[in-house]
C-alpha positions in Angstrom: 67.7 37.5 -247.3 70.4 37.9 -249.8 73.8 38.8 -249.6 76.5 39.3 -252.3 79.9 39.0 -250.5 82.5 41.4 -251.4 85.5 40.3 -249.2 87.2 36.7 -250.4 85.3 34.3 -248.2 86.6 31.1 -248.7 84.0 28.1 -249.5 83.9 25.9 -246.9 84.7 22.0 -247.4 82.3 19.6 -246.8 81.7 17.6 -243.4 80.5 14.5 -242.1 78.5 13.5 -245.1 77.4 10.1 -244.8 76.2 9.6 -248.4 76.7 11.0 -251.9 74.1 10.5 -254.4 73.9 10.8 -257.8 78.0 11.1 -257.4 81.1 10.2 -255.7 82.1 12.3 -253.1 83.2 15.8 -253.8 85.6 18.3 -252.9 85.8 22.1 -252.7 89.7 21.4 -254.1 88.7 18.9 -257.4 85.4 21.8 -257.9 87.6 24.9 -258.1 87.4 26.3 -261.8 83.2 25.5 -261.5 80.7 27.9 -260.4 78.5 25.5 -257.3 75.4 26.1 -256.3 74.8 24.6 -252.7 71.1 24.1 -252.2 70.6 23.2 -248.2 67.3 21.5 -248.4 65.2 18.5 -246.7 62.9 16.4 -248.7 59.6 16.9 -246.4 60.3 20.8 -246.3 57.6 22.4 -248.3 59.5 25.9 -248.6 62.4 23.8 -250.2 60.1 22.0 -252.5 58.5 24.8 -254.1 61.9 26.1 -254.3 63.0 22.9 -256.1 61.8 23.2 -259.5 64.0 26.1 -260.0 66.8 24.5 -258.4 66.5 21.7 -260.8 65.7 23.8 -264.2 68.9 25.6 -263.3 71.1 22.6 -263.4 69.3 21.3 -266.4 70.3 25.1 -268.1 73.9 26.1 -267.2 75.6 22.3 -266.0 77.0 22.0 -269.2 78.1 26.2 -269.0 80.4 24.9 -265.8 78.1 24.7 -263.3 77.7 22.3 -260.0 74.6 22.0 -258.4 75.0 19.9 -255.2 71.9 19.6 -252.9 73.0 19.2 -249.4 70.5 17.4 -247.6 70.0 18.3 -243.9 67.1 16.9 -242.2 64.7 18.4 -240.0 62.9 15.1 -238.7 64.7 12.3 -237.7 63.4 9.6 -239.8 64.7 12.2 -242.8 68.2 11.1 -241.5 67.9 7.5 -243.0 70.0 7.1 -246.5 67.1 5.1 -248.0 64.5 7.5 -247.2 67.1 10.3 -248.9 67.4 7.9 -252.1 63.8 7.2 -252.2 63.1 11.0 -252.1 65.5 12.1 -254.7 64.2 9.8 -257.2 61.0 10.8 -256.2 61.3 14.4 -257.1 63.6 13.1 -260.2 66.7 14.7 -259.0 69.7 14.1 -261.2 72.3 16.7 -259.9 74.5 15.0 -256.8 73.1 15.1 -253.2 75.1 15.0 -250.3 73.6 13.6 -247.1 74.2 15.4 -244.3 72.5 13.7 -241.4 74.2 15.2 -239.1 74.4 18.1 -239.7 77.7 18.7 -240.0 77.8 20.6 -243.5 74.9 22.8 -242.0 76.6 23.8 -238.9 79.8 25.3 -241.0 78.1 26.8 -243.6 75.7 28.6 -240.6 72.5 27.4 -243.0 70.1 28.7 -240.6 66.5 27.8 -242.5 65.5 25.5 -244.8 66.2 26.5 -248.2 69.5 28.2 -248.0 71.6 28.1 -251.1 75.1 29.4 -251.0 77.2 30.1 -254.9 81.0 29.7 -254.8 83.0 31.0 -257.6 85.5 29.9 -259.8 88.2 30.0 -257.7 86.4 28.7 -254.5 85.0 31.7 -253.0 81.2 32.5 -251.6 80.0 35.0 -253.7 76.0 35.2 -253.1 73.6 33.6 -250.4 70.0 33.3 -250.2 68.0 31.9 -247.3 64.1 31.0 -247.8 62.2 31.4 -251.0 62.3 34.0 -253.8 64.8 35.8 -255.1 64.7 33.4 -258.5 65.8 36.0 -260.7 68.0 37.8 -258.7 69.8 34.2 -258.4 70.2 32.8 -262.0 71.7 36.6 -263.0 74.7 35.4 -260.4 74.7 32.6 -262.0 75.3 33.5 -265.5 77.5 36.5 -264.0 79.6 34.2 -262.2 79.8 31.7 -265.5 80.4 35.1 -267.8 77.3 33.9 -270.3 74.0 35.7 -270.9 71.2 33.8 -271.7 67.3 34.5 -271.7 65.6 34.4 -268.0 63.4 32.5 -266.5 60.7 34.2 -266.0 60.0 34.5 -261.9 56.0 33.8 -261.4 54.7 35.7 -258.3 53.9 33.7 -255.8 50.4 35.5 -254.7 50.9 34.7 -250.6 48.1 36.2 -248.4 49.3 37.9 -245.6 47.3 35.9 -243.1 47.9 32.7 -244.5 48.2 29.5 -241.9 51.6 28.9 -240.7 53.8 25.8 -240.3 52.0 24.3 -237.4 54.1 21.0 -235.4 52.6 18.5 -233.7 55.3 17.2 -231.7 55.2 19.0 -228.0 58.6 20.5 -229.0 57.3 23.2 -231.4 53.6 22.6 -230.6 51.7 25.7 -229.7 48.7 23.6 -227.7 46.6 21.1 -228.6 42.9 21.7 -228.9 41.8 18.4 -227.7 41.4 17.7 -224.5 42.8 14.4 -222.6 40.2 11.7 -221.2 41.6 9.6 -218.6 40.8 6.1 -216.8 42.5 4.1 -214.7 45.2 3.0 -217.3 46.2 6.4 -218.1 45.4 9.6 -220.2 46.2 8.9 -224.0 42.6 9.0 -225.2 42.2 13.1 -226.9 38.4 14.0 -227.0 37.9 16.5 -229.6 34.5 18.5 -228.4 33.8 19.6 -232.4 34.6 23.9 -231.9 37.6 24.7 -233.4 39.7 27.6 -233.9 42.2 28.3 -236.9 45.6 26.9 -237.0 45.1 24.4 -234.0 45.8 20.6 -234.2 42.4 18.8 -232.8 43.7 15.1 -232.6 40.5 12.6 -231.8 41.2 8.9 -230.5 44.3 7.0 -229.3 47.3 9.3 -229.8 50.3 10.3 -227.4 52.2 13.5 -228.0 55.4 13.0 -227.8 58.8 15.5 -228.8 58.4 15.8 -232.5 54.8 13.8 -233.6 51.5 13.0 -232.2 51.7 8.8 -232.3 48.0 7.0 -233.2 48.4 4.6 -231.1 44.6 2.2 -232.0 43.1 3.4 -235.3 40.9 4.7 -236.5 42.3 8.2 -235.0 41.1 11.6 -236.2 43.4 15.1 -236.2 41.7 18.1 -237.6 43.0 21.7 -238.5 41.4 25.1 -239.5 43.3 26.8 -241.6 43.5 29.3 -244.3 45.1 28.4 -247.7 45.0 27.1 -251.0 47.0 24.2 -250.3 47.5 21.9 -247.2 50.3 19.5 -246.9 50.9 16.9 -244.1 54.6 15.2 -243.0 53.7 11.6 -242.0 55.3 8.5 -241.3 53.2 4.8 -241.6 53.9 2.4 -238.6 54.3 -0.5 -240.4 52.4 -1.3 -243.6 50.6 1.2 -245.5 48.4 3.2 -244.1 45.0 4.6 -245.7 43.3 8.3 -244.6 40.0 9.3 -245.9 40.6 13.4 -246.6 37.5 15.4 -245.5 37.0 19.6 -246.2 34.1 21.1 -243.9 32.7 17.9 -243.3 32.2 16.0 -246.6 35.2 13.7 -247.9 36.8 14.6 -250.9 39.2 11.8 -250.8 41.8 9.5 -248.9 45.7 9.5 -249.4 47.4 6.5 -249.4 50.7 7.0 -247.1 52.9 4.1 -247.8 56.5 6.2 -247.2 57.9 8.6 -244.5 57.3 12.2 -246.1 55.2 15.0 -246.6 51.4 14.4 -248.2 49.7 17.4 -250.3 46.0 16.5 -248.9 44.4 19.4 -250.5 44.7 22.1 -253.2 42.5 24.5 -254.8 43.3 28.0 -257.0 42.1 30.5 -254.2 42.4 31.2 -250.6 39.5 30.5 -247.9 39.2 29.6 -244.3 38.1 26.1 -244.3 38.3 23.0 -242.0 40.6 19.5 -243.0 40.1 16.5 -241.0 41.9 13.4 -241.9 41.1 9.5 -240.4 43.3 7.5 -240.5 42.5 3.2 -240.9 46.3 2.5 -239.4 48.9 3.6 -237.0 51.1 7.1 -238.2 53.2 9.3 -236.5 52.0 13.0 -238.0 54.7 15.3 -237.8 53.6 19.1 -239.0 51.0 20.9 -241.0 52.2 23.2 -243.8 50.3 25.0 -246.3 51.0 27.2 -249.4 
């Protein structure tokens, strides 16, 4: 959704941030006379990280034409709230414009973000002017942009992004969000956190194998080796987990035969597979360590 405002909205000022990075704190007040570009984001996000690279080339492009790109960080798992998890993500994805990290959520709650991207622009003299929430709508952005800094400069050009219309969905694995396991629970006289996965599985269900306990927001290997598997349809399947400890190795398999392992050494989301066109096919991952696996997402 976009929306170009035409009453004077005032920006709103930033609050609770815990962190800056890349920067010293800012201000609406000391940014007046710049154009900003607030990109609500969190680093395991996949929407936001395909949205990034445009994000990025935009600040590398018009910074020095008077505009502010500040990425305000608002996480969606807990272990996203940690400053050094932030820091380690940002240089990561080698981003050089400031970050504000706003763990809780303080930022996102006055600015009504509502999804994960969201980018609001605020004019020259501290007013929204344009708001975008989700993907897309490159083009349509960088023209307010340059309309906003008064310059005209060649386009990027906006690649279509091709989605099938019955692609998987974000699927979480935390009870929370979870829309049923597949798995079913075997149970002895010290409890039921042993997941028996019978082998027939339907798409876009989360078959965990072994030792794991479902709690809120992530299904917990508790004894490796533990198994998840997922049916999906995509050309790309990604992976938000968190190593328990030291690093953690999972052997990647697609319709039965391994086609690689992933090391997961830091809290964040794992591209496990990618390929140019779309097909129904069947991930499992087994893992040598314990993890916490947050959410499937796919592109």
């Amino acid at each position: 959704m976009v929306d170009t405002f035409i009453a004077k909205i005032p920006a709103r000022e930033f609050q609770g941030i815990i962190s800056w990075i890349n920067s010293e704190p800012l201000g609406m007040k000391g940014l007046r006379g710049k154009v900003v570009l607030l990109d609500f984001w969190s680093y395991t996000c996949v929407n936001c990280l395909r949205t990034l690279q445009h994000v990025k080339a935009w600040h590398e492009k018009y910074s020095k034409d008077g505009l502010v790109v500040i990425g305000v960080h608002s996480p969606e798992f807990e272990f996203e709230k940690g400053v050094q998890n932030v820091k380690k993500a940002v240089e990561r994805l080698g981003i050089k414009y400031p970050v504000a990290v706003d763990s809780d959520m303080a930022t996102w709650d006055v600015y009504d973000a509502q999804c994960w991207p969201a980018r609001f622009m605020i004019d020259k003299d501290g007013f929204l002017c344009y708001v975008q929430f989700g993907e897309g709508n490159y083009a349509q952005t960088e023209a307010e942009i340059q309309a906003q800094l008064g310059i005209s400069k060649k386009m990027e050009k906006e690649e279509y992004s091709g989605y099938m219309f019955d692609q998987s969905p974000e699927e979480y694995a935390g009870f929370a969000k979870n829309s049923g396991l597949g798995s079913g629970l075997a149970c002895d006289k010290d409890g039921c956190d042993v997941y028996m996965d019978t082998g027939a599985h339907e798409r876009d269900v989360i078959y965990p194998h072994g030792q794991w306990i479902q709690e809120r927001d992530y299904l917990e290997l508790k004894k490796a080796p533990g198994k998840i598997s997922y049916r999906f349809n995509a050309r790309e399947a990604n992976v938000v987990i968190v190593p328990l400890g030291s690093p953690v190795k999972a052997d990647v398999f697609i319709d039965e035969k391994k086609i690689g392992e992933v090391a997961i050494d830091t809290p964040r989301m794992y591209t496990v597979f990618r390929d140019k066109s779309y097909a129904l096919r069947e991930l499992s991952l087994i893992f040598n360590g314990p993890v916490r696996v947050y959410a499937f997402t796919f592109g």
